[in-house]
mmCIF file of the C-alpha atoms, coordinates in Angstrom:
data_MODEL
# 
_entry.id   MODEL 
# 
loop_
_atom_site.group_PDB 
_atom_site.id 
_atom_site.type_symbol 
_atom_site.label_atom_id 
_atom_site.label_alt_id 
_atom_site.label_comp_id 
_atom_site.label_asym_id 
_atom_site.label_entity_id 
_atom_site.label_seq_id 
_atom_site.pdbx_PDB_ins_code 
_atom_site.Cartn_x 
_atom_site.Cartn_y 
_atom_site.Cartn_z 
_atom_site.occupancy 
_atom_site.B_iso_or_equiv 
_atom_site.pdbx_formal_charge 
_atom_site.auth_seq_id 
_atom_site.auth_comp_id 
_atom_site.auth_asym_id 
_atom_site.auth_atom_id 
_atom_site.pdbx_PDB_model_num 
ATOM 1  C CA . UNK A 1 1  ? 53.890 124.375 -11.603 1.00 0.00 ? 1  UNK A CA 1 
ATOM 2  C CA . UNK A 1 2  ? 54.029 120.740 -12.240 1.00 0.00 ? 2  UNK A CA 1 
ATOM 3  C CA . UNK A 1 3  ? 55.474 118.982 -15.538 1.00 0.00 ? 3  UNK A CA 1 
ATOM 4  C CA . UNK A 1 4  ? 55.148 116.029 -17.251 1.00 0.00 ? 4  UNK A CA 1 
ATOM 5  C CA . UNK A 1 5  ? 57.929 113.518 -17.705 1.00 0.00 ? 5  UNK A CA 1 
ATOM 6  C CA . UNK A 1 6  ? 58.033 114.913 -21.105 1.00 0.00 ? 6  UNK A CA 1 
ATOM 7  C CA . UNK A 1 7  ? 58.979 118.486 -20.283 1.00 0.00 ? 7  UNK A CA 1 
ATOM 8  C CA . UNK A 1 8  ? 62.111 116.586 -18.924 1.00 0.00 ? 8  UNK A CA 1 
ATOM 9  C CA . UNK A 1 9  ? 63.302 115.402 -22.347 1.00 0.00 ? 9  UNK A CA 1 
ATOM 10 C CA . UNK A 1 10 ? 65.496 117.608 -23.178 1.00 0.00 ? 10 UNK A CA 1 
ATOM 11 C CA . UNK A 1 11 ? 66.345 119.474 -19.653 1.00 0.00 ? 11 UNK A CA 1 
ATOM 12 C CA . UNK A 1 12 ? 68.827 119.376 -17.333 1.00 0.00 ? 12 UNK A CA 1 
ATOM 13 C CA . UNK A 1 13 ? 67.200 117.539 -14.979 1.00 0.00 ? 13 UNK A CA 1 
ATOM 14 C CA . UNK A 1 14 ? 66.513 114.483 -17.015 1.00 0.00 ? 14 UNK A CA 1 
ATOM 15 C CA . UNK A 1 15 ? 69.283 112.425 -15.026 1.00 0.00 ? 15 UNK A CA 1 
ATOM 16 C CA . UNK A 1 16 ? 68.129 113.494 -11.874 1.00 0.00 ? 16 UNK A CA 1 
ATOM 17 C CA . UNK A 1 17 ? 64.762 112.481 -12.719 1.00 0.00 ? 17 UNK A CA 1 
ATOM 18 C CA . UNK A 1 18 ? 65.717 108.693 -13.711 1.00 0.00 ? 18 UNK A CA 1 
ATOM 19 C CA . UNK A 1 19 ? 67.769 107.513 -10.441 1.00 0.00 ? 19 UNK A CA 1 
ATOM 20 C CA . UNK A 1 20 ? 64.554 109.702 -8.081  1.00 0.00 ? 20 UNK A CA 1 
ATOM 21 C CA . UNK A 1 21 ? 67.560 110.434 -5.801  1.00 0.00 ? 21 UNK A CA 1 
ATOM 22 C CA . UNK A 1 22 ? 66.538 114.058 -5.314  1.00 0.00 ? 22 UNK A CA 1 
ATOM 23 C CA . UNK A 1 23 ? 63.524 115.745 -3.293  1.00 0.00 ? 23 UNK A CA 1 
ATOM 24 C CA . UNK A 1 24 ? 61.134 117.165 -4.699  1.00 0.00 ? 24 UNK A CA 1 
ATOM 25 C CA . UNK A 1 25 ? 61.778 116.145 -8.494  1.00 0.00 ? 25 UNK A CA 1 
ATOM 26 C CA . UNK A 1 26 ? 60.003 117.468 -11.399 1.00 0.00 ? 26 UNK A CA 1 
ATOM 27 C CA . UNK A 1 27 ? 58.425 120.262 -8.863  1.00 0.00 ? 27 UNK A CA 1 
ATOM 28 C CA . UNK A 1 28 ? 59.556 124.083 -9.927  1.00 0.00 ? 28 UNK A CA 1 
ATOM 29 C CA . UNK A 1 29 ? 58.686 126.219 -7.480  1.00 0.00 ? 29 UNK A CA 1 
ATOM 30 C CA . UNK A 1 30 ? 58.564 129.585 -9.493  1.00 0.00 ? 30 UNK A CA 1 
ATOM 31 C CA . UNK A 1 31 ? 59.088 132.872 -7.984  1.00 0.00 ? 31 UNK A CA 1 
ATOM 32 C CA . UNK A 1 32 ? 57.440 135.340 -10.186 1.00 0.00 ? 32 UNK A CA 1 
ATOM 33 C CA . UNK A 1 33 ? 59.087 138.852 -10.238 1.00 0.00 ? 33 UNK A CA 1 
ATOM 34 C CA . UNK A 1 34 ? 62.111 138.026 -8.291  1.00 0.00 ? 34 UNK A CA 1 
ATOM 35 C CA . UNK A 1 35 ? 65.237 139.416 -10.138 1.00 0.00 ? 35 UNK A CA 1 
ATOM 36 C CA . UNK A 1 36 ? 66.789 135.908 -11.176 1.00 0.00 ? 36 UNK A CA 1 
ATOM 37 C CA . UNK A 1 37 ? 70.698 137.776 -11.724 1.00 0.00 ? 37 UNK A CA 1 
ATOM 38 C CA . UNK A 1 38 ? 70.373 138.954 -7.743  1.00 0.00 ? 38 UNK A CA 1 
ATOM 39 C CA . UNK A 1 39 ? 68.888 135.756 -6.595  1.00 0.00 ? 39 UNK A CA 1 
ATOM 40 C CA . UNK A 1 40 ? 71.921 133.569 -8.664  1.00 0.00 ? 40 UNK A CA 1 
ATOM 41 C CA . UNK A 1 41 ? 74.322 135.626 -7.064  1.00 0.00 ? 41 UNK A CA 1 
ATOM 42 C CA . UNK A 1 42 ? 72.853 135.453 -3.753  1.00 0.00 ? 42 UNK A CA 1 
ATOM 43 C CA . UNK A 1 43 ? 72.483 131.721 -4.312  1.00 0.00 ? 43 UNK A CA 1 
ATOM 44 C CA . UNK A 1 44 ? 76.199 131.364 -5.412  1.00 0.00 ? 44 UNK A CA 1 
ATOM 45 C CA . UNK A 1 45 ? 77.400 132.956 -1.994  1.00 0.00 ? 45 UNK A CA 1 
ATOM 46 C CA . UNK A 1 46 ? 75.029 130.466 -0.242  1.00 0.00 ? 46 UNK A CA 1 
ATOM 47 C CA . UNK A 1 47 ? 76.853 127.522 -1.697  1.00 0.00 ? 47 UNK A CA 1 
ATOM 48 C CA . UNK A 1 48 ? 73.623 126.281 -3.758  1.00 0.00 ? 48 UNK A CA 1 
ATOM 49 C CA . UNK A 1 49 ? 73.345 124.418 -6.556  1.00 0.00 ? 49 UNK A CA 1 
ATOM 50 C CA . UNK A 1 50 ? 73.078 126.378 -10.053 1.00 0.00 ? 50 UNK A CA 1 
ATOM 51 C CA . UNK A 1 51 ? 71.471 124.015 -12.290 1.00 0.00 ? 51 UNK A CA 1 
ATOM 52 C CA . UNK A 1 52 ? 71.128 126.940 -15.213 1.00 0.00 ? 52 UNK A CA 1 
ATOM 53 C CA . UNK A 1 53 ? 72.509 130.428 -14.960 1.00 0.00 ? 53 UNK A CA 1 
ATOM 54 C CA . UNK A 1 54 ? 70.233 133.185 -15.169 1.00 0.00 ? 54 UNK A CA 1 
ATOM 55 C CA . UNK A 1 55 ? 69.437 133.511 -19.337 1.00 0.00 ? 55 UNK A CA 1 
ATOM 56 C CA . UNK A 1 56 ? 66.459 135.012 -21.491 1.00 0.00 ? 56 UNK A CA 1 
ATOM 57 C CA . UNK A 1 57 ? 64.250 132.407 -22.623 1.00 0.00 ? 57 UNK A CA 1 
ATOM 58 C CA . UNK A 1 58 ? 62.181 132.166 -25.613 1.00 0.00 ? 58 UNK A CA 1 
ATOM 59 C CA . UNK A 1 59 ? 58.724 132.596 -23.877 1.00 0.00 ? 59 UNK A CA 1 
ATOM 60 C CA . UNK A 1 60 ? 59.298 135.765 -22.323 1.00 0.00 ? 60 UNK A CA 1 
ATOM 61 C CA . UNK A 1 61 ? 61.277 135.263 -18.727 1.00 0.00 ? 61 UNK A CA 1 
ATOM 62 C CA . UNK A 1 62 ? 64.639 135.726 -18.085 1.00 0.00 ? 62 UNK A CA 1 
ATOM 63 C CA . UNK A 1 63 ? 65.204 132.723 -15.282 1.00 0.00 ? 63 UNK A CA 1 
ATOM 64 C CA . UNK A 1 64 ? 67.354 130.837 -13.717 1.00 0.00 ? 64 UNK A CA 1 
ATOM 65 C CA . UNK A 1 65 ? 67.242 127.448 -11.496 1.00 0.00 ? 65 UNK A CA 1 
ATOM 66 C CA . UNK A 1 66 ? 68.782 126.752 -8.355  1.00 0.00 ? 66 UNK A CA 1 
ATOM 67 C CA . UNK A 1 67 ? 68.653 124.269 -5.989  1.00 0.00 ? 67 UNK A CA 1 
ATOM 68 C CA . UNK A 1 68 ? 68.484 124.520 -2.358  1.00 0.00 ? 68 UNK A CA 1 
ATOM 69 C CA . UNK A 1 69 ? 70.350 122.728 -0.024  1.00 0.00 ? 69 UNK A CA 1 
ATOM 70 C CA . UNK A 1 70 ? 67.051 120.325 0.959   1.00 0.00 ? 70 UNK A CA 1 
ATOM 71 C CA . UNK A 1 71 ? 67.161 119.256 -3.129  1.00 0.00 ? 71 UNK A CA 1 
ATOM 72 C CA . UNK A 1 72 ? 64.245 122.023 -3.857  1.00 0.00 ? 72 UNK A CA 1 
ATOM 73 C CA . UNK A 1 73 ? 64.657 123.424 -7.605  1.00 0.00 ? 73 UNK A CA 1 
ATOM 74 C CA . UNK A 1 74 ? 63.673 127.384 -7.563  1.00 0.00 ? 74 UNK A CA 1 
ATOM 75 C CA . UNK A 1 75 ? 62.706 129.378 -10.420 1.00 0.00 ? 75 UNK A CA 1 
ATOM 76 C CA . UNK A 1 76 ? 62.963 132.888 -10.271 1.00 0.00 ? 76 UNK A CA 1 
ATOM 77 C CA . UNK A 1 77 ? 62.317 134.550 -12.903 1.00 0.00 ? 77 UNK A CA 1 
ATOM 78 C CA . UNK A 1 78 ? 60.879 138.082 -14.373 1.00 0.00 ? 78 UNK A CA 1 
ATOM 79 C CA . UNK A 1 79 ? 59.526 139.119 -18.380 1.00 0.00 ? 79 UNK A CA 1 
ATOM 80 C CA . UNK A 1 80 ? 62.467 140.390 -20.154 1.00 0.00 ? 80 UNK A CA 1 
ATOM 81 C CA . UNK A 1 81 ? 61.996 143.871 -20.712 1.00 0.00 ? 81 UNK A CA 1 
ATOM 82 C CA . UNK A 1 82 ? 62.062 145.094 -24.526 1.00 0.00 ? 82 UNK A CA 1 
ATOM 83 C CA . UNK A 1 83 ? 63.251 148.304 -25.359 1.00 0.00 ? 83 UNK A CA 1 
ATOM 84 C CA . UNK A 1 84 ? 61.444 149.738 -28.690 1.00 0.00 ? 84 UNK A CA 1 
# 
C-alpha cells in the first residue's frame, strides 16, 4: 500500500518522514491475516522497533507496526472479530 504525504499528518511517522533518514519511508508492507498480538510479541523478543502496539482501529483491523531491523515498517493486521 502506498500513502500520500498526507496520510502522514497526523501519524507517527511524520518525523521520520521529514529528515528521509529511514528505508523504505511511507511504504507499509501489510500482512493481511497475520495475528498482529503474536507478531508484536515475536517482534519484541527480536529487538525490533514497535512504532504502535497492536490496537483495534476504527476501520475494521486490529494492527500493529513494527519495524525491522533494515528500517522496513510491517503491518500485520486481521478484522476485529464482533461478537453479537
Amino acid at each position: 500500500m502506498i500513502h500520500a504525504d498526507h496520510t502522514y499528518l497526523d501519524h507517527p511517522l511524520t518525523g521520520s518522514l521529514a529528515s528521509g533518514d529511514v528505508r523504505g519511508i511511507g511504504a507499509e508492507l501489510h500482512l493481511h491475516g497475520l495475528d498482529p498480538d503474536g507478531a508484536e510479541a515475536r517482534a519484541r523478543a527480536l529487538g525490533y522497533i514497535i512504532l504502535a502496539g497492536s490496537i483495534d482501529k476504527p476501520h475494521g483491523l486490529r494492527e500493529c507496526y513494527i519495524i525491522d531491523a533494515d528500517g522496513y515498517l510491517w503491518v500485520p493486521d486481521r478484522p476485529i472479530e464482533v461478537t453479537p
